[in-house]
C-alpha positions in Angstrom: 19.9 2.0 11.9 21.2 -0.5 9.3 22.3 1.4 6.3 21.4 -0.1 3.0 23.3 0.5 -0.5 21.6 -0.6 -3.3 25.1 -0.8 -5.1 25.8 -4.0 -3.8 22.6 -6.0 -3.7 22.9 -8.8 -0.8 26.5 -8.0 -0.5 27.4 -10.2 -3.5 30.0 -9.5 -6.6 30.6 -12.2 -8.7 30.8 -11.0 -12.6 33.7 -8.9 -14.2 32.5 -6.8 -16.8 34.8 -4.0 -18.6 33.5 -1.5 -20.6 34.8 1.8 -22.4 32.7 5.0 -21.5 32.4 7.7 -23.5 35.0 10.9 -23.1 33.9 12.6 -20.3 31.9 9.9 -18.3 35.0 8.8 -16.1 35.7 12.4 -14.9 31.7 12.9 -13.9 31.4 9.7 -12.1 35.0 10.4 -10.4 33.5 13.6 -9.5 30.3 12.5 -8.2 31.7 9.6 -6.3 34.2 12.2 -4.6 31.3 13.8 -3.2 29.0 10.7 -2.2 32.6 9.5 -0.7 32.8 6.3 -2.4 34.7 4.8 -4.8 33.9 5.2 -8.6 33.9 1.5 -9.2 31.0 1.1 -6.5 29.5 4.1 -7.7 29.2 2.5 -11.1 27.8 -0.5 -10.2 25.3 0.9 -8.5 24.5 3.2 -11.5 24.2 -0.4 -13.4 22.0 -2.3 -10.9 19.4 0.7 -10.1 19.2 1.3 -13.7 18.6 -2.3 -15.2 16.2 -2.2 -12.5 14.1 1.1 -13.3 14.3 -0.2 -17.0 12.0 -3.3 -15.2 10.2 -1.0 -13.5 9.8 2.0 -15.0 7.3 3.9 -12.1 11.1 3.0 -9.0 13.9 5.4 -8.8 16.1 5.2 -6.0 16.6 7.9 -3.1 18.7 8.4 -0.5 17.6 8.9 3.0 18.6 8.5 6.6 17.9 4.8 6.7 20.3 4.6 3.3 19.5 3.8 -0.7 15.9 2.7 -1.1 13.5 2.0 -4.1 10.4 4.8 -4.5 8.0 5.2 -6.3 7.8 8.2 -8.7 6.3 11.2 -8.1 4.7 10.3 -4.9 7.0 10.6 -2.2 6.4 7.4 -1.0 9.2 3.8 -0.9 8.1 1.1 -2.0 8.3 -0.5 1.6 5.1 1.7 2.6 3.5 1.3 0.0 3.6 -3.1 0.5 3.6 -2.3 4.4 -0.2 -0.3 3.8 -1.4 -2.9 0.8 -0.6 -5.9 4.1 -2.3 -3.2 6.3 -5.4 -3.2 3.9 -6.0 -6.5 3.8 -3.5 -7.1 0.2 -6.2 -4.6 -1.6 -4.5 -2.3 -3.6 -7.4 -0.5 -4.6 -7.8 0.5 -1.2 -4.2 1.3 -0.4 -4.6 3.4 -3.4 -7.9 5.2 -2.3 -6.3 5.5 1.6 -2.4 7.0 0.4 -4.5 9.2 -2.3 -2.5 7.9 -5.3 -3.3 6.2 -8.5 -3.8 2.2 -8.2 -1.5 1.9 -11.4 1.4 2.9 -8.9 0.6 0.8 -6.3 0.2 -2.1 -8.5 4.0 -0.8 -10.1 5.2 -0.7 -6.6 3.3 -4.4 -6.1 5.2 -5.8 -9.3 8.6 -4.8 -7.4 8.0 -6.1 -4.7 6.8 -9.5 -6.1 11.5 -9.4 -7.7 13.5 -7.9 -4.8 10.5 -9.1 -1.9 13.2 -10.0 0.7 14.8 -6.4 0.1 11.4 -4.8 1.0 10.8 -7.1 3.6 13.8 -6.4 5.3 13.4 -2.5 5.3 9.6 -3.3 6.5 11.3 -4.9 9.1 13.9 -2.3 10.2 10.9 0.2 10.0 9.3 -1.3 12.3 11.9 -2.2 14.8 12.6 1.4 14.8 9.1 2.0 16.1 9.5 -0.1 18.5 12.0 1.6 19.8 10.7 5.0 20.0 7.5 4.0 21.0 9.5 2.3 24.1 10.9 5.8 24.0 7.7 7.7 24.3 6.2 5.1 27.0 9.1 5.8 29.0 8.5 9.6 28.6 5.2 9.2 29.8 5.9 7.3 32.7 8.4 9.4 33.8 5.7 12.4 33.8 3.2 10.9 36.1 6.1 10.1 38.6 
C-alpha cells in the first residue's frame, strides 16, 4: 500500500518561510518528531499545512492509519474518502449518505466542501481503496476455489 503524508502535499516545496517559535516549542516538536521518526522540519510543515487546512474546514483533522496520513471527519470515525466514496454510491445525495452512515448531513456536506479543494487527494485514496479490494477479493476467490478442489 502507498503511504501518504500529508506533510508534503503532491510532493512539492517551493516557499521558504522562517519564523521564531516560542521557548519551548522547538524542544516539543524535536521530541515529537523523534518519536514519529521524522525530521522536525517535515514535522512542522506538516503541522502548517493540516492546520491552515482544518482552519478551512473546521469539521477535518488528520489521522494516522495503516494506509498513512488522511483527512477525517470529526467525531465520526469516518475519512473523508468514504464518506465521497458512499455520497457517489448514493447517487451524489448527501442526505442519504447521511441517513445510510447514521451521521448528521452537516458533516457530510463538511466532508463534501473538502473534497470539492484537495478532490484529486481523495480521489487517489478512493482509488488505492479500492485496488486493495481488489486484491483481497482475488484473495478470497482463490480461497474458495481452492476449497472445492
Amino acid at each position: 500500500m502507498v503511504r501518504r503524508d500529508t506533510g508534503w502535499y503532491g510532493g512539492r516545496v517551493s516557499d521558504h518561510y522562517t519564523l521564531r517559535l516560542p521557548p519551548g516549542t522547538t524542544a516539543r516538536l524535536e521530541h515529537r518528531a523523534k518519536r514519529c521518526g521524522r525530521p522536525p522540519r517535515s514535522l512542522a510543515q506538516r503541522y502548517v499545512e493540516e492546520g491552515l487546512r482544518h482552519d478551512d474546514h473546521p469539521l477535518i483533522h488528520f489521522v494516522d492509519g495503516p494506509s498513512g496520513r488522511r483527512a477525517s471527519l470529526l467525531g465520526t470515525g469516518l475519512d473523508v474518502w468514504e464518506i465521497i466514496a458512499t455520497v457517489r454510491e448514493n447517487g451524489n445525495d448527501p442526505e442519504t449518505t447521511a441517513e445510510y452512515l447514521a451521521v448528521p448531513q452537516g458533516l457530510v456536506e463538511a466532508a463534501i466542501a473538502y473534497y470539492g479543494e484537495f478532490r484529486e487527494e481523495i480521489d487517489e485514496e478512493i482509488a488505492l481503496n479500492h485496488a486493495e479490494w481488489e486484491l483481497g477479493h482475488a484473495a478470497w476467490q482463490a480461497g474458495r476455489r481452492a476449497l472445492e478442489e
